[in-house]
BAMAR-739030 format. One line per 2 residues: number of its first residue (from 1); their letters; for each residue x, y, z of N, C-alpha, C. Coordinates in pm, whole numbers, plus 32768, in hexadecimal, padded with zeros to 4 digits. Layout:
% BAMAR-739030
NUM) a) X Y Z X Y Z X Y Z; ...
//
This chain:
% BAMAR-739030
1) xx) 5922 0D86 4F8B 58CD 0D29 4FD2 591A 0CE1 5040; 5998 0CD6 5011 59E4 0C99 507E 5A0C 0CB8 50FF
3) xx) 5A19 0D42 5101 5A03 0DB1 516E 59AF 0DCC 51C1; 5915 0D98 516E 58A6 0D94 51D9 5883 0CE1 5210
5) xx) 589A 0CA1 51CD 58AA 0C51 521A 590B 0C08 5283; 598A 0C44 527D 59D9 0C66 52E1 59B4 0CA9 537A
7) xx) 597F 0CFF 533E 594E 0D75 53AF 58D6 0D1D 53E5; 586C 0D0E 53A7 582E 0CBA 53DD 5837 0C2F 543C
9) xx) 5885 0BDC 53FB 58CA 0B4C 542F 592C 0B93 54E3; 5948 0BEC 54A7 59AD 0C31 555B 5958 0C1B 55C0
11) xx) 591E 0CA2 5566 589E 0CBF 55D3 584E 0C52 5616; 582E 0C01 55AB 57D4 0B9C 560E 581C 0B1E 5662
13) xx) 589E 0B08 5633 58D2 0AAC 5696 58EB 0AEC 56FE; 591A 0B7C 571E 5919 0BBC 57A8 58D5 0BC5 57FE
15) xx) 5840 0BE2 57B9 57CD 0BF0 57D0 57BC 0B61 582F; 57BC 0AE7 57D4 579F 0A56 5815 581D 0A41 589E
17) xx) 588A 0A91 5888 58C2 0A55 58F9 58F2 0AB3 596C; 58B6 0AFA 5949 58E0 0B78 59C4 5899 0B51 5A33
19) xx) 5838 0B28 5A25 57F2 0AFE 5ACC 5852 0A8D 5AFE; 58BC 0A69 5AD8 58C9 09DE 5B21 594D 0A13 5B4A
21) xx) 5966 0A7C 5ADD 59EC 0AC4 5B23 59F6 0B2C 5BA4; 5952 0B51 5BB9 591F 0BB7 5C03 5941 0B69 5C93
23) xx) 58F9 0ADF 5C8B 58DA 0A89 5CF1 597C 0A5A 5D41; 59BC 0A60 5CA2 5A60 0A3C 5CE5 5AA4 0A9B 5D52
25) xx) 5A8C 0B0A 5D00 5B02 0B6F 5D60 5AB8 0B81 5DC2; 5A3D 0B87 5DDD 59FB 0BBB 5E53 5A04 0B21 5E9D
27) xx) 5A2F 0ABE 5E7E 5A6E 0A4E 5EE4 5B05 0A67 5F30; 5B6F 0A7F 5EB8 5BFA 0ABD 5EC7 5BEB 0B35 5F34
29) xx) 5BA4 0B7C 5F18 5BA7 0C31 5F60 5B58 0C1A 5FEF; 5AEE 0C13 5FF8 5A60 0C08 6047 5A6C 0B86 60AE
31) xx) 5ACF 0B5C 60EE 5ABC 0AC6 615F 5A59 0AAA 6194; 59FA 0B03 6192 5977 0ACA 61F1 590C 0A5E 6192
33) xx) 5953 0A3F 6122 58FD 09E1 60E0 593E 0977 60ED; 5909 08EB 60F5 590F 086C 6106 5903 07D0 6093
35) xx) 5912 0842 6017 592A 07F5 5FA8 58DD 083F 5F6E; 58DB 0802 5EAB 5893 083C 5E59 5802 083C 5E7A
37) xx) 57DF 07EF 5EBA 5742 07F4 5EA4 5702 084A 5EFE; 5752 0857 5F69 571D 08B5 5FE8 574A 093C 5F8A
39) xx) 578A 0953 5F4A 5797 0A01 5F11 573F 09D4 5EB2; 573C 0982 5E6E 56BA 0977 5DEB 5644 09BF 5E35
41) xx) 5634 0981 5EB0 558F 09BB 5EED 55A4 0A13 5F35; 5607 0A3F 5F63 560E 0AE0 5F9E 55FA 0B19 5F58
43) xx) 561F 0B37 5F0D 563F 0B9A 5E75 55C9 0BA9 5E39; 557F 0B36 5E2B 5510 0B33 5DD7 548D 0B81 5E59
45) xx) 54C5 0B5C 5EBD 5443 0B70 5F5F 542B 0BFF 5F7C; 54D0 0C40 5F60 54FF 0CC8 5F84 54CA 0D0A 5EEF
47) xx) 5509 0CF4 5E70 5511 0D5D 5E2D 54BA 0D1F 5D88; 5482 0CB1 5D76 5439 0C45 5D46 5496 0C2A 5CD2
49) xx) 5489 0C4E 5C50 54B6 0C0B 5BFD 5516 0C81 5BAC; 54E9 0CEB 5BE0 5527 0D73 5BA8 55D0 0D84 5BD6
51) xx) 55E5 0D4F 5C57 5645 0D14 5CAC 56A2 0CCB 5C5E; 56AA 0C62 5C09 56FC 0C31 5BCE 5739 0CA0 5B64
53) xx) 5717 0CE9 5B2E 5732 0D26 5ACB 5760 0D94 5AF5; 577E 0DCB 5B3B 57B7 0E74 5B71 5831 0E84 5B30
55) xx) 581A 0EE9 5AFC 58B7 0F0F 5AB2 58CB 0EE5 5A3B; 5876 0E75 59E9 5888 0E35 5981 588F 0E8F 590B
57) xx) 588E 0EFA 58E7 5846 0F50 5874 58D9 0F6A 584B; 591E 0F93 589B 59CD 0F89 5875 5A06 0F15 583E
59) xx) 59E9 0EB5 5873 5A12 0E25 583E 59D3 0E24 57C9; 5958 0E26 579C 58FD 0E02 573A 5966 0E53 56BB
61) xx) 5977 0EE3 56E7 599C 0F49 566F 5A37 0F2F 564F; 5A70 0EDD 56A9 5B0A 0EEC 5683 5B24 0E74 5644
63) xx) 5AFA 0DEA 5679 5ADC 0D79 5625 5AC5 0D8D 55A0; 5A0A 0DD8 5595 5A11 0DD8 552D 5A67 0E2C 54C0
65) xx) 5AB8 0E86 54F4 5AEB 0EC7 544B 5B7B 0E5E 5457; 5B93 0E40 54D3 5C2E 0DBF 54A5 5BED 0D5A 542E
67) xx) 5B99 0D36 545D 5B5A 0CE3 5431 5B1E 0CEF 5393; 5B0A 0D5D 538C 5AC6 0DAA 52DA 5B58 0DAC 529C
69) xx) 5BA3 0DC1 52F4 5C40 0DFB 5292 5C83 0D7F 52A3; 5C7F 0D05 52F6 5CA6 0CB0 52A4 5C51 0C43 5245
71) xx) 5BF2 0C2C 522E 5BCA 0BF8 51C4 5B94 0C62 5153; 5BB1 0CC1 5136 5BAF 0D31 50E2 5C4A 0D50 50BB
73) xx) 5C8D 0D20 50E5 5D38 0D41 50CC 5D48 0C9C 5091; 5D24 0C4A 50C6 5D3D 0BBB 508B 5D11 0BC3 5008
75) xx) 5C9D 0BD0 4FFB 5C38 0BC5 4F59 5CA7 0C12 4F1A; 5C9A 0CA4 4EF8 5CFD 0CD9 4EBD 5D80 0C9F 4EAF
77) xx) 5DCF 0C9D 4F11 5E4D 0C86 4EE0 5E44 0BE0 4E96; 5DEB 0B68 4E9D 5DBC 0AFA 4E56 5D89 0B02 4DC5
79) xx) 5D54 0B74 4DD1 5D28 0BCD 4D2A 5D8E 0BF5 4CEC; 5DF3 0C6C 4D19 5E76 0C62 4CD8 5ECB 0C21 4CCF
81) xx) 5F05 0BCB 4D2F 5F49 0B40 4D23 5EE2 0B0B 4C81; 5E9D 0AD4 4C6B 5E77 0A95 4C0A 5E70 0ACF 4B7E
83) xx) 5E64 0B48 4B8C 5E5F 0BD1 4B3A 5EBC 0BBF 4ADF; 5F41 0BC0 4B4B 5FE6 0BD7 4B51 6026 0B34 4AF7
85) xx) 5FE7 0B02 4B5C 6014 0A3D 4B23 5FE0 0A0A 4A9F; 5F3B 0A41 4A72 5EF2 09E9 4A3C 5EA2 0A3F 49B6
87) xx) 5EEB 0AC5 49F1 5E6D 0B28 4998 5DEF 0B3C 4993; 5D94 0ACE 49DD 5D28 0B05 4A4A 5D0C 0AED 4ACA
89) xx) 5CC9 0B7C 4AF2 5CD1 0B7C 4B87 5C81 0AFC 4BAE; 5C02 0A81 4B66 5B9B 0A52 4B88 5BE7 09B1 4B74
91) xx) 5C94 09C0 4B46 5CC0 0947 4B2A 5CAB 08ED 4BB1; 5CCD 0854 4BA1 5CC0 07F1 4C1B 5D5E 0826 4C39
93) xx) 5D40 0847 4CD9 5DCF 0854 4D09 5E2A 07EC 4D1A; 5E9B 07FA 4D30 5EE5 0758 4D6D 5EDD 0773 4E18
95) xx) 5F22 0706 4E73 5F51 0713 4ECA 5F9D 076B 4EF6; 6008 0766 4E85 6049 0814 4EC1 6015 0886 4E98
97) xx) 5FE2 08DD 4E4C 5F83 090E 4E36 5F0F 093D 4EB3; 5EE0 08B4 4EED 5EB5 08D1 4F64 5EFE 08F5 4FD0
99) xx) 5F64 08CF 5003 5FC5 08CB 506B 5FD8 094D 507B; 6044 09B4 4FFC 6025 09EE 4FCF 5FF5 0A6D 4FFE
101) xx) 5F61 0A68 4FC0 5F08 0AC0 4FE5 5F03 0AAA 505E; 5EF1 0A40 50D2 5EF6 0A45 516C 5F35 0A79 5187
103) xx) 5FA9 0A71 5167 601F 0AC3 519A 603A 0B6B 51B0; 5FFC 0BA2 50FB 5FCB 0C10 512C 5F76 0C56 5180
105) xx) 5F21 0BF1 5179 5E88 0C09 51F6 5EC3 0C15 5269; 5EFC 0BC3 5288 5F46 0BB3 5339 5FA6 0C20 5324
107) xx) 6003 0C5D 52C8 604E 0CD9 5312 5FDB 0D38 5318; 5F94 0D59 52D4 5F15 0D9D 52B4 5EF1 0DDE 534C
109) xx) 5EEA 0D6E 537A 5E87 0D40 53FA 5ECF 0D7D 5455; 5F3F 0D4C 5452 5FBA 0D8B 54EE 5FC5 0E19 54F0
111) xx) 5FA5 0E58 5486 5FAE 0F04 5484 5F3A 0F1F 54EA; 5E97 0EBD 54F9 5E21 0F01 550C 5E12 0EB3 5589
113) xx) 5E47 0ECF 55E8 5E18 0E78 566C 5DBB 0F1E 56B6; 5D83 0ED4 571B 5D21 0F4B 573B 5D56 0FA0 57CC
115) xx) 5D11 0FF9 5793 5D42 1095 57EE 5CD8 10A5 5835; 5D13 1123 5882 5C55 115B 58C2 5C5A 10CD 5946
117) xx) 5BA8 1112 5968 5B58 10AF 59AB 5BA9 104B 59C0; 5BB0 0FE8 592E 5BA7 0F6D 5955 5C49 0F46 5977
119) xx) 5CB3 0FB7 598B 5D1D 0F5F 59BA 5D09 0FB3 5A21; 5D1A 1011 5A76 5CE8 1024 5ACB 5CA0 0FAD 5B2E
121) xx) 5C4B 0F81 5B19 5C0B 0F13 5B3D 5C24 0EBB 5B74; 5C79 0E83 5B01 5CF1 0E02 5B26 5D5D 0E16 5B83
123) xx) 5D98 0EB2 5B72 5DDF 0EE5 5BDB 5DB5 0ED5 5C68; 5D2C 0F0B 5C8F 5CF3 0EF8 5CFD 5CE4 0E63 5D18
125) xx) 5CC0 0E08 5CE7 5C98 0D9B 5CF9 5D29 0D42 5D20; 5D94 0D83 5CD0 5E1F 0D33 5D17 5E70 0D57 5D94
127) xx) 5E33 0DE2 5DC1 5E55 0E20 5E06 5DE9 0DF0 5E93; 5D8A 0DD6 5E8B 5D66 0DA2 5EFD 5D5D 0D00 5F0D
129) xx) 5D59 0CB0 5E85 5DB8 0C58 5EC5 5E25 0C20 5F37; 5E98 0C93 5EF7 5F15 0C9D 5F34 5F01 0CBE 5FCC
131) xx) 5EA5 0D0E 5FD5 5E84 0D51 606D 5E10 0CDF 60A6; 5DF3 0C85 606C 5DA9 0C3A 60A7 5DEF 0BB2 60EF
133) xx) 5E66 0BCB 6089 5EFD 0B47 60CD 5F55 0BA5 610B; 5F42 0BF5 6134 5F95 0C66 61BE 6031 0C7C 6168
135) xx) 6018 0C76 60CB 6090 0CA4 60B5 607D 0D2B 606A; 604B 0D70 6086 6056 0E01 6023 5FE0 0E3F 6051
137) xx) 5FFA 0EDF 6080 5F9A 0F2C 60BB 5F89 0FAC 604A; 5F31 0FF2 6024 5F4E 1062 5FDB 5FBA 10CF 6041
139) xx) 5FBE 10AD 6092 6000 111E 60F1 60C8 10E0 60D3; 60B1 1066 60CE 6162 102D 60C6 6152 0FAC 60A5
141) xx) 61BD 0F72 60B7 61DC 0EE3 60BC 61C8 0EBA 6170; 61AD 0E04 6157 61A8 0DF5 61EA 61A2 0D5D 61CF
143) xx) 61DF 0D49 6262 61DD 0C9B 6239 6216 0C46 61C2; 6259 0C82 6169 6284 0C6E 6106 62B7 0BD5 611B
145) xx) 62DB 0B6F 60BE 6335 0AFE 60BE 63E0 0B4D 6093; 641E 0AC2 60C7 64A0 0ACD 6095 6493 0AC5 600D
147) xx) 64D1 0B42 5FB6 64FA 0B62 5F51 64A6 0B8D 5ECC; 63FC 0B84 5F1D 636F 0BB1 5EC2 63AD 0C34 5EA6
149) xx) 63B0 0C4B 5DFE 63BA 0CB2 5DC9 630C 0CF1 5D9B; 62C1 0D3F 5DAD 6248 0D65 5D89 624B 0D45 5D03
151) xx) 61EF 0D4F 5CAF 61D7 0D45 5C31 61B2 0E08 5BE1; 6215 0E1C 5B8D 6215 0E92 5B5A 628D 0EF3 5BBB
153) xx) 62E3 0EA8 5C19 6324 0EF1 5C61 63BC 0F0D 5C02; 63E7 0EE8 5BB7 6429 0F00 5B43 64C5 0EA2 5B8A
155) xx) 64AC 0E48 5BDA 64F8 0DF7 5BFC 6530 0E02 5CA6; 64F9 0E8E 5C9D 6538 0EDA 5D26 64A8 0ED6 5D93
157) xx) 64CA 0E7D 5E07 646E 0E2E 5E88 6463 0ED8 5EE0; 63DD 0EDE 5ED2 63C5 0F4F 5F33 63EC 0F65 5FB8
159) xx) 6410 0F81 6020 642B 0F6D 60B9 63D0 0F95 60FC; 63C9 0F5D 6165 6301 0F83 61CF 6363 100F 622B
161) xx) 6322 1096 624B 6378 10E8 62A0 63BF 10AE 6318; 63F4 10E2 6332 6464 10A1 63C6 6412 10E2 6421
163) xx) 641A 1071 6486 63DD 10B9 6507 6408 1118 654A; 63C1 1173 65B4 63F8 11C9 6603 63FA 11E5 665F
//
């Protein structure tokens, strides 16, 4: 049971906040808008309400199984912790006991970050960022600051080609 309400609980907080995240990056990426409210009503003028949500179905599905596997990994490992401590799984836990079981939940968790689509996504979305502050082109580096190392560059600062 804990698994589906996990999956469920993902899903719908994504669900509730993906439009506002929609509205964000297309402020970050998109300059021709003039604050949130002017993309609130573009968005909604241009593409109505379907517009906030593009792309969400990736978010929805990767949330939710992080989300199923960690409160489905918590319960369990809180059941055997008590199992283990108390001789039943239905004993009152302690504080550590709880801790605990969080603890397993959260390494749990760091194995299942999401693939696919939805990092993809995020990829794009940091990537035109960057090209939206004239520091990073898919073609090279450009404009760079003194000593901006990219993020994922493994410490080593890309160089923009030399002119010719």
């Amino acid at each position: 049971m804990d698994f589906i309400a996990g999956a469920i609980g993902g899903g719908l907080s994504t669900a509730v906040g993906y439009p506002l995240d929609t509205v964000k990056v297309r402020i970050q990426t998109e300059r021709h808008y003039n604050g949130i409210w002017h993309c609130i009503q573009e968005t909604y003028r241009t593409e109505k309400v379907w517009g906030f949500y593009k792309g969400m179905s990736a978010s929805v599905l990767s949330v939710s199984v992080i989300s199923s596997v960690s409160f489905g990994t918590y319960r369990n490992f809180l059941c055997t912790i008590c199992k283990l401590r108390y001789g039943a799984a239905d004993a009152k836990p302690s504080k550590l006991d709880i801790s605990l079981a969080g603890g397993g939940a959260g390494a749990a968790r760091v194995g299942k970050k999401p693939r696919g689509k939805a990092q993809r996504r995020e990829l794009v979305h940091k990537h035109r960022r960057l090209e939206m502050q004239g520091m990073f082109s898919l073609g090279g580096a450009r404009n760079k600051p003194a000593g901006f190392v990219f993020p994922g560059a493994g410490g080593h600062t890309p160089t923009a080609p030399s002119p010719r």
